[in-house]
C-alpha positions as CSV (number, residue, x, y, z in Angstrom):
1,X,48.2,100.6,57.7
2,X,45.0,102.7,57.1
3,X,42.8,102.2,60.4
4,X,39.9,100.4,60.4
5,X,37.7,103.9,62.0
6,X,39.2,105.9,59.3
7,X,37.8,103.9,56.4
8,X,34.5,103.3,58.3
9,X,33.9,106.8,58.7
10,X,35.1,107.2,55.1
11,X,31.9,105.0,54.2
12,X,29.6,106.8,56.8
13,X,30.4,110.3,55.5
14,X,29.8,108.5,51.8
15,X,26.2,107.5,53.3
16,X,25.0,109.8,55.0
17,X,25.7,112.7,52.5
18,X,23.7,110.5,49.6
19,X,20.7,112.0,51.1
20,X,21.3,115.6,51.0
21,X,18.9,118.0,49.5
22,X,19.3,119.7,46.6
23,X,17.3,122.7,47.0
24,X,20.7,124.6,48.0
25,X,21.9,123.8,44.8
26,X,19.7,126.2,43.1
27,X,21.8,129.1,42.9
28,X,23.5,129.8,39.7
29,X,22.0,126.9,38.3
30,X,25.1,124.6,40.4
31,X,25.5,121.4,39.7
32,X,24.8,118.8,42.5
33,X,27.9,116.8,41.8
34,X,26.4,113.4,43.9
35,X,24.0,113.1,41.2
36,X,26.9,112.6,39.3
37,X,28.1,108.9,38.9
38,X,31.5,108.1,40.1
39,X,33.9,105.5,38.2
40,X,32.4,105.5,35.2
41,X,35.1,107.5,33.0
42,X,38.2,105.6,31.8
43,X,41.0,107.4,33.3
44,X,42.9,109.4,30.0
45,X,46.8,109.6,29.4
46,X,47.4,112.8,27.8
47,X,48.8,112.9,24.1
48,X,52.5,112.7,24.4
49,X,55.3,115.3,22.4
50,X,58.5,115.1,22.4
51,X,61.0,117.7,23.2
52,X,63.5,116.8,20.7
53,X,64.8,115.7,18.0
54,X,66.4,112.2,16.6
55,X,69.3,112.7,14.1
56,X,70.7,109.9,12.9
57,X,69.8,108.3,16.7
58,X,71.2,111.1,18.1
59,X,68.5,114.1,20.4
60,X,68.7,117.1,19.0
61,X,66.9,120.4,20.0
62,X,64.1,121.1,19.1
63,X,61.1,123.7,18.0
64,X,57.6,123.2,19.4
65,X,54.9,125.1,18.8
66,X,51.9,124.8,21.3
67,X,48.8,126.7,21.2
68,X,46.3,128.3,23.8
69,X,42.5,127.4,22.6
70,X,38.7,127.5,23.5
71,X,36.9,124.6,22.9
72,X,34.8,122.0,24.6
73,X,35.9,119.1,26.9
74,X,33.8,116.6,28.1
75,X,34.7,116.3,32.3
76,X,32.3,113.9,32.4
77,X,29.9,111.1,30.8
78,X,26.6,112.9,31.9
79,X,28.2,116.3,32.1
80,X,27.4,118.4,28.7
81,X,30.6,119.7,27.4
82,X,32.5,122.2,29.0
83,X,33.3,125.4,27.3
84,X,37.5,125.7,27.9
85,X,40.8,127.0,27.5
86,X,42.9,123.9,26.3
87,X,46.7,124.0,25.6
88,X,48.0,122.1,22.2
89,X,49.5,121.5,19.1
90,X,46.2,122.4,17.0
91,X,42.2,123.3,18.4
92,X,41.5,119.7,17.5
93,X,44.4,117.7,19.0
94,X,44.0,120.7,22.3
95,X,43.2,118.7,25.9
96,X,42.8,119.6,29.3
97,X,45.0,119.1,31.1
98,X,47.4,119.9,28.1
99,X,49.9,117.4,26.1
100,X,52.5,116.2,28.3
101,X,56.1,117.7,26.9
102,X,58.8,114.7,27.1
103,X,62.2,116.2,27.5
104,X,65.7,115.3,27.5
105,X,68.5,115.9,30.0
106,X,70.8,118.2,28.2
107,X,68.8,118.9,25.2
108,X,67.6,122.4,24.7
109,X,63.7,122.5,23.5
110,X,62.3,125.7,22.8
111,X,58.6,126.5,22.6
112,X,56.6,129.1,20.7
113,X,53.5,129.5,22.9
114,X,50.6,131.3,21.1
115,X,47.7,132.7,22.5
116,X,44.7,131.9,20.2
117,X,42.1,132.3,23.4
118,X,39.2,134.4,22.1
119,X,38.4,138.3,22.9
120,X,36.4,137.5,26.1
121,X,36.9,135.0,29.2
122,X,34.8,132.2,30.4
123,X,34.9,132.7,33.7
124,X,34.5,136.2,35.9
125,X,37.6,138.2,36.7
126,X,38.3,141.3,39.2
127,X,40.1,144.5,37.6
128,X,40.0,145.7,41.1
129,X,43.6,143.4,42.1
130,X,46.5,144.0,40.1
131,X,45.7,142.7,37.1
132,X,46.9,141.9,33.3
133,X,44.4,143.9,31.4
134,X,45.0,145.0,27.9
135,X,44.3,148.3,27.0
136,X,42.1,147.5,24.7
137,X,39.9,145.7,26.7
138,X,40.0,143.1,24.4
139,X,41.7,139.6,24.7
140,X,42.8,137.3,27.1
141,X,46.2,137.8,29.0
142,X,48.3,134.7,29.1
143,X,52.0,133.8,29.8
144,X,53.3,130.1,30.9
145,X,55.4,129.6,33.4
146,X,57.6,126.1,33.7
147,X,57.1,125.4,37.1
148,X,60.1,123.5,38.6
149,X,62.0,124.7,35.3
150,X,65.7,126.0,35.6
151,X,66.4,128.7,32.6
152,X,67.2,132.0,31.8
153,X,64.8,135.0,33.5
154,X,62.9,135.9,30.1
155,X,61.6,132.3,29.5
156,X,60.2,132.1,33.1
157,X,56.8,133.2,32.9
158,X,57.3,136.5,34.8
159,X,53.4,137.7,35.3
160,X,54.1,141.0,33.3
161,X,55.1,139.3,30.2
162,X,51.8,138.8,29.3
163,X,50.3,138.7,25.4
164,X,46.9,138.5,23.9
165,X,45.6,136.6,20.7
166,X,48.7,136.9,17.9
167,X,51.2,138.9,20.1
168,X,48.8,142.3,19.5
169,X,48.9,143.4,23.3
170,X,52.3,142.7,25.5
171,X,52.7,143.4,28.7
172,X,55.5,145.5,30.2
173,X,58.3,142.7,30.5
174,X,57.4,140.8,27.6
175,X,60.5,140.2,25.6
176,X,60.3,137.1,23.0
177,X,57.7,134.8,21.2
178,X,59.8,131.9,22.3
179,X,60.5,130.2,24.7
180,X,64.3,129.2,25.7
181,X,64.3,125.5,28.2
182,X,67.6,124.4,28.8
183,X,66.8,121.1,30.5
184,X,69.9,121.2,31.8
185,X,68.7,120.6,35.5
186,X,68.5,117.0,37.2
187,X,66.2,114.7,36.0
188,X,62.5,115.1,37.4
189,X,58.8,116.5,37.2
190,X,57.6,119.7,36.0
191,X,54.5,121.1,34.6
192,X,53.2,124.8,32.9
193,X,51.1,126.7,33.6
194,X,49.5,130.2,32.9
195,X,51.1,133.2,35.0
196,X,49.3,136.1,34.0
197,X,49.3,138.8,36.4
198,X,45.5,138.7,38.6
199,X,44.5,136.1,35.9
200,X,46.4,133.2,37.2
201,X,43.4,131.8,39.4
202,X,40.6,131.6,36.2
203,X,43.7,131.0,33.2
204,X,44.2,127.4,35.6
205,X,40.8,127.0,36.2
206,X,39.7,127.5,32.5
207,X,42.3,125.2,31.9
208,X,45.5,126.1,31.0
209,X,47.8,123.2,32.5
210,X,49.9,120.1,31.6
211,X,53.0,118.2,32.6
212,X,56.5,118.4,31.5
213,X,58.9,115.5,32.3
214,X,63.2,115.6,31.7
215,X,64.1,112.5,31.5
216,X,68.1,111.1,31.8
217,X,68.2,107.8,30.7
218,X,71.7,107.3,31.8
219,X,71.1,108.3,35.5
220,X,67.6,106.8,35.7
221,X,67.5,103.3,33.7
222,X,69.5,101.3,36.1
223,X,66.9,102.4,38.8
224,X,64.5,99.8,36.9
225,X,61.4,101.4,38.1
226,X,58.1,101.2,36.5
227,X,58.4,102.6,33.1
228,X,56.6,103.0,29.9
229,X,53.4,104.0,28.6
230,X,51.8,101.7,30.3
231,X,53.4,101.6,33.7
232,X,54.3,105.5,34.4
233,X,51.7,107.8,34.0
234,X,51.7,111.1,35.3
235,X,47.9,111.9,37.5
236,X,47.3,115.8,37.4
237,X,44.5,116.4,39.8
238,X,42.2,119.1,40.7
239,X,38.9,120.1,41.6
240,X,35.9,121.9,39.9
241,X,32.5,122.8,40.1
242,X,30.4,123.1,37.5
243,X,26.5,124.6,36.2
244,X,23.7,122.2,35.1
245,X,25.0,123.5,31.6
246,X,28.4,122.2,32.3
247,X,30.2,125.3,32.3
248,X,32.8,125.8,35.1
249,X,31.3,127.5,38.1
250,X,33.0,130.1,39.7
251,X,31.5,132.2,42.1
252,X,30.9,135.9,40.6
253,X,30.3,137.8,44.3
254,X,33.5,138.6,46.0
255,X,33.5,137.9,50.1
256,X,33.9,141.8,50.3
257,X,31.8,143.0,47.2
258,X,32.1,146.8,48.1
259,X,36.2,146.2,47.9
260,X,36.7,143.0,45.6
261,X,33.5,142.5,43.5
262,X,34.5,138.8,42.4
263,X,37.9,137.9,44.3
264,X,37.2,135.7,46.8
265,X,40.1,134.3,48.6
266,X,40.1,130.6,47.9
267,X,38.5,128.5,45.1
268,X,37.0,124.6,46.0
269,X,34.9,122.2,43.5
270,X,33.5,119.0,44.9
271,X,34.6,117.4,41.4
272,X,37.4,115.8,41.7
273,X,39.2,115.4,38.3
274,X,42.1,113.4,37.2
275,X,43.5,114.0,33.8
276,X,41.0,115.6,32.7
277,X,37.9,112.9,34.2
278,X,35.9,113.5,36.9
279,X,36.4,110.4,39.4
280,X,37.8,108.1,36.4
281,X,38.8,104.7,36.7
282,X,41.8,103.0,35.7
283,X,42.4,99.2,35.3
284,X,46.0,97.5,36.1
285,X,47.8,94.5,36.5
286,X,48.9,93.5,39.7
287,X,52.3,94.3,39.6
288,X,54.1,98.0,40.1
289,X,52.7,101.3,38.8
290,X,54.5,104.5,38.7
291,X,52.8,107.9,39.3
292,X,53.6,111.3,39.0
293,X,50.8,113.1,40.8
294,X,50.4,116.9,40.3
295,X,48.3,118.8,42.4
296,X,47.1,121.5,40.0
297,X,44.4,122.4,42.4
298,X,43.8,126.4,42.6
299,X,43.4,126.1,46.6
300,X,42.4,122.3,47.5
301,X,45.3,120.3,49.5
302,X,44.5,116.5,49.1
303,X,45.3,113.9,51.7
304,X,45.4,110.9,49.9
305,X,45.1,107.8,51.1
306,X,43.5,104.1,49.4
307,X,41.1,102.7,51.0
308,X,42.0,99.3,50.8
309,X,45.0,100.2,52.9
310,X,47.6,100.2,49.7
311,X,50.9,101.8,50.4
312,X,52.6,104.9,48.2
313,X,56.0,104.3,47.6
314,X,57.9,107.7,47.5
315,X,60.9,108.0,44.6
316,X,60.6,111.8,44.5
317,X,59.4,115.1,45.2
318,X,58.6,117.7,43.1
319,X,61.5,117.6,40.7
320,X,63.9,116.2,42.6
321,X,64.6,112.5,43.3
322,X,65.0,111.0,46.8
323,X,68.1,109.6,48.3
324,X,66.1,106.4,48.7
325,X,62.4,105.1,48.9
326,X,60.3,106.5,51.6
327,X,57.1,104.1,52.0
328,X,53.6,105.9,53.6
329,X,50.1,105.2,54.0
330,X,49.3,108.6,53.1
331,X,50.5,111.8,51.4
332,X,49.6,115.5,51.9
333,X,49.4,117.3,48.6
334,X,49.6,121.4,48.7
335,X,48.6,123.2,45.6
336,X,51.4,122.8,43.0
337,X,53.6,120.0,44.6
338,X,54.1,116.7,43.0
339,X,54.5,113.3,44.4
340,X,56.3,110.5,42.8
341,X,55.1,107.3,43.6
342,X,55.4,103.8,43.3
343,X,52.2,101.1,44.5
344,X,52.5,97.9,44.2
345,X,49.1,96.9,43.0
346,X,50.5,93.1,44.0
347,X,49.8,93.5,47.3
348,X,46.0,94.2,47.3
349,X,43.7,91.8,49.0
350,X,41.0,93.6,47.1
351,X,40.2,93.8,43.5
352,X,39.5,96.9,43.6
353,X,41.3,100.0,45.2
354,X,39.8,104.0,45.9
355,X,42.3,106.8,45.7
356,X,40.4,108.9,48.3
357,X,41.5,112.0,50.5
358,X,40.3,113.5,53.7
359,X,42.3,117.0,53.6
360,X,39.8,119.4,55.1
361,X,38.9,122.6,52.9
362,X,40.6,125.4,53.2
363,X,43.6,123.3,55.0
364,X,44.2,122.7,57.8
365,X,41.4,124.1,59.8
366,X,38.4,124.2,57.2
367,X,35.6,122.0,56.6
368,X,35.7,117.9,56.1
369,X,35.6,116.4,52.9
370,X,32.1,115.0,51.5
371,X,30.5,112.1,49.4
372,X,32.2,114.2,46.1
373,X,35.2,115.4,46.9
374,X,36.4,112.7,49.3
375,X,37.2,110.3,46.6
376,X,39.2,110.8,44.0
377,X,39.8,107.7,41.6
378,X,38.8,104.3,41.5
379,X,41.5,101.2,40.4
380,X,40.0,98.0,39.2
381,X,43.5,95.5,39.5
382,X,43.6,92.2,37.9
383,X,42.8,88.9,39.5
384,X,45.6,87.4,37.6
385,X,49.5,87.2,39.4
386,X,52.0,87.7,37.0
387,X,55.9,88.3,37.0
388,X,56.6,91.9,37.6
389,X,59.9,93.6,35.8
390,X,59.9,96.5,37.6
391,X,61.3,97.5,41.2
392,X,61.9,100.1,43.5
393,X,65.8,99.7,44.6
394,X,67.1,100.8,48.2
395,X,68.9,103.8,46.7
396,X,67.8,106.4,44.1
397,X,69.9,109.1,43.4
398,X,71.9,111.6,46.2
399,X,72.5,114.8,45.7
400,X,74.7,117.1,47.5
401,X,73.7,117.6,51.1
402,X,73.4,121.8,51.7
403,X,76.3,123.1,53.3
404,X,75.2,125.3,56.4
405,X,78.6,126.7,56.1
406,X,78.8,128.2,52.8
407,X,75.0,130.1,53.2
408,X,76.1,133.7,52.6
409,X,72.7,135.2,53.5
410,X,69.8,135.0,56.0
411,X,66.6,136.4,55.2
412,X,62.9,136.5,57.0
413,X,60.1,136.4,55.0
414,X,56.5,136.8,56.5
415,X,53.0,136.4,55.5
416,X,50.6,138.4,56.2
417,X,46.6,138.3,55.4
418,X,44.7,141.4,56.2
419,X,41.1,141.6,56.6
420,X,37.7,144.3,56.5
421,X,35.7,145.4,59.1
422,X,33.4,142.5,58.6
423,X,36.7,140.5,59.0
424,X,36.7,139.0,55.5
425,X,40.4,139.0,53.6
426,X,40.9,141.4,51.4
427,X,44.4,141.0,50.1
428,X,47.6,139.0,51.2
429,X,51.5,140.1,51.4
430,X,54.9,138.6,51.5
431,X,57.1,140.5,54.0
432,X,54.4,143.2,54.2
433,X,54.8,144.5,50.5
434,X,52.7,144.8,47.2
435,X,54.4,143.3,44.3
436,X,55.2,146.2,43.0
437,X,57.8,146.9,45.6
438,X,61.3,147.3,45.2
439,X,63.0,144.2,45.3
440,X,64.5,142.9,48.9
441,X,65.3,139.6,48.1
442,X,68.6,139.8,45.3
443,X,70.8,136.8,46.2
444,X,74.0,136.0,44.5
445,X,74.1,133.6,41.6
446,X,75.9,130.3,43.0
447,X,75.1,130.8,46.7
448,X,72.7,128.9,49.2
449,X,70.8,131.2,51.5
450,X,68.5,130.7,54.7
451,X,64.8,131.7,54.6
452,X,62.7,131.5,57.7
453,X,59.5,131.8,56.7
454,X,57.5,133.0,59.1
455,X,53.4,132.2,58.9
456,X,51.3,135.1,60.7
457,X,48.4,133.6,59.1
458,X,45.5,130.8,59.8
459,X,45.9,129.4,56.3
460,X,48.8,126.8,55.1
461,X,50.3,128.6,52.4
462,X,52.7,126.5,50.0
463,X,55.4,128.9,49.0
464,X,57.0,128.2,45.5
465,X,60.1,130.0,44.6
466,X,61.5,130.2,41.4
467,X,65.0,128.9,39.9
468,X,66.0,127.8,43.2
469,X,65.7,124.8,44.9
470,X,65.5,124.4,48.9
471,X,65.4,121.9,51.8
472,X,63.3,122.4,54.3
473,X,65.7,122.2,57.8
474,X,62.9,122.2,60.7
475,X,59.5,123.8,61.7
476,X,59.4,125.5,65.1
477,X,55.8,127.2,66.3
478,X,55.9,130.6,67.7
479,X,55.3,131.3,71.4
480,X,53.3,134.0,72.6
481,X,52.0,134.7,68.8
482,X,49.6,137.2,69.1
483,X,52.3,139.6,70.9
484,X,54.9,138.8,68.0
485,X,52.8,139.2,65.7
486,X,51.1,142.6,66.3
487,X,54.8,143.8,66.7
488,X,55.5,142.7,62.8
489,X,52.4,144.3,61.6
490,X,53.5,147.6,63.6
491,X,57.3,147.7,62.7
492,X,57.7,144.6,59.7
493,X,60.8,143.5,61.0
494,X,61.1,140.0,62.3
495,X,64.5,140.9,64.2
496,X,63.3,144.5,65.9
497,X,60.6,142.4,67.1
498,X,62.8,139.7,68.5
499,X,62.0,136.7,66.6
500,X,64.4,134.5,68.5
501,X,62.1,135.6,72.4
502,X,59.1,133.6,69.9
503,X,60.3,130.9,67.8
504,X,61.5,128.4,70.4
505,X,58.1,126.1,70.7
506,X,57.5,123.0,69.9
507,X,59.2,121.3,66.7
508,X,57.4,119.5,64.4
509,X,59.7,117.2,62.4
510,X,60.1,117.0,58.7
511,X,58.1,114.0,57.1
512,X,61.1,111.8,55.3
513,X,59.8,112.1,51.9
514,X,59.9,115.6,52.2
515,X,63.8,115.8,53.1
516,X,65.1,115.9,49.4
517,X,65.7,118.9,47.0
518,X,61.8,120.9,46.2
519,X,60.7,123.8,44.7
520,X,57.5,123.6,47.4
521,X,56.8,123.5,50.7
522,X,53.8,123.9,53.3
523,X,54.4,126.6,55.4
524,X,52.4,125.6,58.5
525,X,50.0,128.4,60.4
526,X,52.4,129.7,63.8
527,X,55.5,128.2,62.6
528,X,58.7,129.4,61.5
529,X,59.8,127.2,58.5
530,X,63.6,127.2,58.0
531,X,64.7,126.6,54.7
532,X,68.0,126.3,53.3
533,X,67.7,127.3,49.6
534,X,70.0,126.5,46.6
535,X,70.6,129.2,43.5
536,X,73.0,126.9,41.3
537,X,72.4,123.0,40.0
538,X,72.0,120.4,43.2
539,X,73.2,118.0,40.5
540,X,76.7,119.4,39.7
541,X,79.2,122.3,40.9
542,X,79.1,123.8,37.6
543,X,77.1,127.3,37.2
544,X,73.9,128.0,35.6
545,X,74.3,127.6,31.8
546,X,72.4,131.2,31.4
547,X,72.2,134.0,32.8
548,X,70.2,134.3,35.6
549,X,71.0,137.9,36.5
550,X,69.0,138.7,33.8
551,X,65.8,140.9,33.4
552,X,62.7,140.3,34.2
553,X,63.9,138.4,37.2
554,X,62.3,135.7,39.0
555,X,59.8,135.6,41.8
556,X,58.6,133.8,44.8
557,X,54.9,133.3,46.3
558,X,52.3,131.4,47.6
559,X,50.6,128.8,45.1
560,X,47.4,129.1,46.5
561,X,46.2,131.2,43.1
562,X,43.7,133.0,44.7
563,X,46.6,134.3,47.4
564,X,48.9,134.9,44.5
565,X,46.7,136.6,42.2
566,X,46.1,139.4,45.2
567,X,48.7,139.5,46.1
568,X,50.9,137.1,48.0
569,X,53.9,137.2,45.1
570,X,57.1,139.2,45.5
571,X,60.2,139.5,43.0
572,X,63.2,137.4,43.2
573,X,66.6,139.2,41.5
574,X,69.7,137.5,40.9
575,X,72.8,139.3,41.4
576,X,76.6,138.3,40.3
């Protein structure tokens, strides 16, 4: 249960920070966002399109087209609308976030994604990180990237297949208009998102995100969990701040001006938005709701919790399902990942329940949360009982366990931040290398490798890679860090500088909902993070239906945008 001090001093924070002065909010004419009323916004579900077609009953593949727009979105009720970038079928039917795409297990669905984003951007960039930047000058770089997808190398997104308005500037990997998703993968939660190279941080925060669902009827229907329209509704979440205009506010002075002019190295709002709504409301029955909750934050880790003392159910993570239910009182949410819960809104003693979070900013050692961004949605559940059809069954689905025996490779990967002489950061590396390095990392198509991922730096950095899947095996903190580390940023080897002497502290054990298949994980500050990671199906022992050998490749990084955009991203290459 949810202790008693904790929701107390929920309320205190609430109270005392009612009364804070505005004069600090002066600057850039930002918006005090307490002035702002909470709850009063119905919560949105965003327009639906299906992946495919129906022949005669039967799915067939199908051809979307989805366009990349500027318009204006309304956040908020007393918030004048919000100049945008907004993914969908036309300008007009264009949301943020974007429509979600409704796939099928086995059925292809291929996507023409145009760039209709005007010559100029809404929010401040820096050419001074490696960045997408036409020659022209002219036009907005954009490229999405399935996140959590499975397909061939050219329909990944890669960060140099970038394109401006009607195809008219490409970047150096682009290869094709459109887009090639096999859905042949296991059922589960994905979403898209810009990739541009440097851009990825203000593309996101302009906008330029939505949620992509395979479904497998077969595998998932006698699960009988909460579904419908009603009943399963994916929450993407994510923080902004915003001018007394209502234009996004992004801070346009870098934390080391004479290097970086704008780059800063992690972006927080104190709005918290949900679907598009800053602190919206939702009203349900009291029975079982499920919720596929995406963190599309650019930096912010939430901590959620109810304060009522409800319980999340856990069914998946990421895109993966789990073995069987996992139940919690709270969840950690790092940039990117996606939890897939069930509540039971049956078993309130309240009428009324707050999704609120308490995940300091930047995690895990930054400031506390505040009146704003401490609370994140408000439910308002029926008085009425009624007869609930859905459930939450002891098993879900089990995939393969990873087979220790059969990894062919073991790698080290370390992150590094490095800072100025007024110790600010000024850039961030995987293993010590600009993206533009070779390529180290080349495992075999079909094989399971070990990654220890070593974190040399005071930030939690959720590392995404792409195509494969992992499990996370165990944590162990380093000993002796400071010695081990200024050994890797002299020599850059983890085993010259005898990683084994320093990763034999304490272990910090895996939290259960986090044991299945993901394509995420939270690589804890002074830890070593062993991961066993997957480059073939977890579903099946059958290969990849595409070449994955393919150019441009893949990559890996840390979803922190701001880290990955300067530039904590390396290339991933699949070999035969």
């Amino acid at each position: 249960m949810v202790s008693m001090g904790r929701i107390l001093l929920f309320h205190l924070i609430c109270l005392a920070l009612l009364g804070e002065l505005s004069t600090s909010w002066a600057k850039d004419n930002l918006l005090n966002t307490s002035k702002l009323e909470m709850f009063v916004d119905e919560l949105p579900d965003m327009p639906k399109i299906q992946a495919f077609h129906l022949v005669y009953g039967s799915p067939k593949p199908k051809l979307l087209t989805i366009g990349m727009f500027e318009k204006k979105w309304k956040f908020h009720r007393d918030l004048p609308p919000t100049p945008v970038f907004a993914y969908g079928a036309s300008r007009g039917a264009a949301t943020v976030p974007g429509p979600t795409i409704e796939a099928l297990h086995g059925i292809d669905t291929y996507v023409t994604w145009l760039n209709d984003l005007p010559r100029k951007h809404v929010l401040p960039w820096d050419p001074t990180i490696p960045t997408a930047e036409p020659a022209s000058k002219n036009g907005v770089p954009t490229v999405v990237h399935l996140h959590g997808g499975i397909h061939e190398p050219a329909s990944d997104g890669n960060s140099n297949s970038w394109f401006t308005a009607g195809f008219k500037e490409k970047g150096p990997t682009w290869s094709k208009k459109t887009y090639h998703y096999n859905n042949n993968q296991q059922p589960g939660n994905l979403w898209y998102h810009d990739h541009a190279m440097g851009l990825t941080r203000v593309n996101l925060l302009a906008g330029l995100i939505g949620a992509y669902v395979i479904r497998h009827p077969e595998v998932e229907s006698p699960l009988k969990l909460p579904s419908g329209d009603e009943f399963d509704r994916n929450l993407i979440v994510f923080d902004r701040s915003f001018r007394t205009d209502g234009s996004i506010y992004m801070n346009s002075t870098g934390n080391n001006p004479s290097i970086h002019p704008q780059w800063q190295p992690e972006y927080f709002g104190d709005a918290i938005i949900v679907n598009g709504k800053a602190w919206p409301k939702m009203t349900v029955r009291r029975r079982k709701y499920r919720f596929r909750i995406i963190n599309a934050s650019n930096a912010r880790f939430f901590n959620f919790f109810f304060t009522n003392g409800l319980e999340f159910i856990h069914v998946a993570a990421d895109s993966a399902y789990l073995g069987e239910p996992v139940v919690t009182n709270e969840t950690l949410l790092a940039p990117s990942e996606i939890a897939d819960i069930v509540v039971d809104f049956s078993k309130s003693k309240t009428d009324e329940a707050v999704l609120a979070n308490d995940a300091s900013y930047p995690y895990p050692t930054g400031d506390p949360v505040n009146e704003s961004n401490g609370k994140v949605m408000k439910f308002i559940i029926n008085k009425n009982q009624e007869v609930d059809t859905g459930r939450v069954p002891d098993k879900l689905i089990k995939y393969p366990s990873p087979d220790l025996s059969s990894v062919s490779q073991t790698r080290y990967i370390a992150m590094y931040e490095y800072t100025s002489d007024i110790d600010e950061p000024t850039h961030l590396y995987l293993n010590g290398k600009p993206y533009e390095a070779l390529v180290t990392e080349t495992p075999k198509a079909g094989t399971s490798e070990i990654w220890n991922v070593i974190n040399l730096t005071e930030d939690n950095h959720p590392l995404h890679i792409h195509l494969g899947l992992f499990k996370v095996l165990d944590q162990t903190k380093l000993v002796n860090e400071e010695e081990f580390k200024a050994c890797m940023l002299k020599k850059n080897d983890a085993i010259q500088c005898q990683i084994s002497k320093y990763a034999r502290g304490k272990k910090t054990e895996v939290a259960a909902h986090e044991k299945g298949w993901k394509n995420v994980y939270k690589m804890t500050p002074g830890y070593v993070t062993k991961i066993l990671v997957r480059f073939s199906y977890i579903h099946s022992n059958t290969s990849y239906t595409f070449d994955p050998t393919a150019d441009p490749g893949y990559v890996y990084h840390c979803h922190i945008l701001d880290h990955e955009d300067n530039v904590m991203m390396r290339p991933l290459k699949v070999i035969n």
